[in-house]
N, C-alpha and C positions, 0 to 999 in steps of 0.2 A: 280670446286675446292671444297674441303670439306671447313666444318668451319674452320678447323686448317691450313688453304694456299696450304694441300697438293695435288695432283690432283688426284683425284678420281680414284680406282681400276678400270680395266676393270673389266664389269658382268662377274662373271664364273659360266660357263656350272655346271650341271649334271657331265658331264665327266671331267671335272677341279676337282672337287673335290674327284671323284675315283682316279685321278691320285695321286693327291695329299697324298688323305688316302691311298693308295697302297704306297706309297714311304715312306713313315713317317711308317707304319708298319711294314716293310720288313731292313730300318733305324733302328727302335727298338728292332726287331729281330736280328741284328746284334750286336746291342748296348749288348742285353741280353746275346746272345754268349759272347762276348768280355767280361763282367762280371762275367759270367760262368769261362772263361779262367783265365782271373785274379785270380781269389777265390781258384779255382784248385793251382794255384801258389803261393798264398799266399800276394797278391798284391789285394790291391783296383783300381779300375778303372786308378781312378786320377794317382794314383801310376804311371801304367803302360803308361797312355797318357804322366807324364813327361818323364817318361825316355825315349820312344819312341821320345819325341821331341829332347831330347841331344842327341839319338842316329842318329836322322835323321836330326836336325840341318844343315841346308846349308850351313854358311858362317865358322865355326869354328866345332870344337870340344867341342865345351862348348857353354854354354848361360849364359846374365844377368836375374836375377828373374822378371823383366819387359819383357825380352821379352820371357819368359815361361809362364806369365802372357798374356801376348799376343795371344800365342800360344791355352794355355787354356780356351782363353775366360774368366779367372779369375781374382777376385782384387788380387791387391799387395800382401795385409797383409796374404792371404787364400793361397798363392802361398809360401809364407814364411815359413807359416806353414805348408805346402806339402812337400816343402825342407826338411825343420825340421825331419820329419816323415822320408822321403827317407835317411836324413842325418845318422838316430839314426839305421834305417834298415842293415847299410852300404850299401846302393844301390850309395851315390851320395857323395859328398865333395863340400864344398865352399872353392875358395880360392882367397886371392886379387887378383885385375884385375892388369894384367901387366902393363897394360899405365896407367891408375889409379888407385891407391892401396886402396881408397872408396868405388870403385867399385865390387863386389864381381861375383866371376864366378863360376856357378855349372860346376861340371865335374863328368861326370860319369865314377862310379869304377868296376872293374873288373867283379865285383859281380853281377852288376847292367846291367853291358852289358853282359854278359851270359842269363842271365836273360831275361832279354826283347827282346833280338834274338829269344830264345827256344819263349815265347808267341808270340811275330811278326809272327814266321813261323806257329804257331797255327791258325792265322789269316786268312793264304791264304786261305784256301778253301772258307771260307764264300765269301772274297771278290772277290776271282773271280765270284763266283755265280751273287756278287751283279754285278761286271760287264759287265758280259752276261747276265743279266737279262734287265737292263737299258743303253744299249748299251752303256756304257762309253768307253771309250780310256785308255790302256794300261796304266801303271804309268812310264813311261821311261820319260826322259828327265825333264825339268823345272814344278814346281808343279805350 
């Protein structure tokens, strides 16, 4: 066990760390692309990851800003002001939560889902590469 209670890393290889730095740059590489695509569209990364998440949202057609916040690995307040941004774009709309009217639901508009389709389908080719590169699994079914 380390000092902090946790249990100690396994030693990694020489080759743990190639792997590693090969995933994390070929990750960035894409990351970069997907930046590239945004900017071409007029959309900042973040932009495009939310609407991406309303557009891909599992359980509804909408999200609460917590769980966008979620989604983006982001705080609250930084997710609000994302909203905001997508709000003032017309990309996105808030509007009271049905069952709770404190509750607020983004919904993406028309604009927003055109949008982020045409980018998404921009996507494919990278990510198929990445998953024939790192033999991942197809994205069908439950994520």
């Amino acid at each position: 066990m380390s000092s902090s209670g946790d249990p100690c890393p396994d030693v990694l290889t020489k080759q743990d760390f190639e792997r590693l730095s090969h995933f994390r740059y070929r990750l960035r590489c894409f990351q970069r692309h997907s930046e590239d695509i945004c900017r071409e569209h007029g959309l900042t990364s973040l932009q495009y990851q939310l609407l991406l998440h309303l557009r891909g949202f599992a359980r509804s057609e909408w999200a609460t800003v917590g769980e966008l916040a979620e989604r983006l690995q982001a705080k609250h307040h930084g997710t609000v002001a994302l909203v905001g941004r997508c709000e003032e774009a017309g990309l996105v709309e808030r509007r009271p939560g049905r069952a709770d009217r404190r509750r607020m639901e983004v919904h993406l508009l028309e604009k927003g889902a055109r949008l982020v389709e045409r980018v998404a389908a921009l996507h494919q080719p990278e990510l198929r590469h990445l998953q024939e590169e790192f033999h991942l699994p197809g994205w069908e079914g439950e994520p």
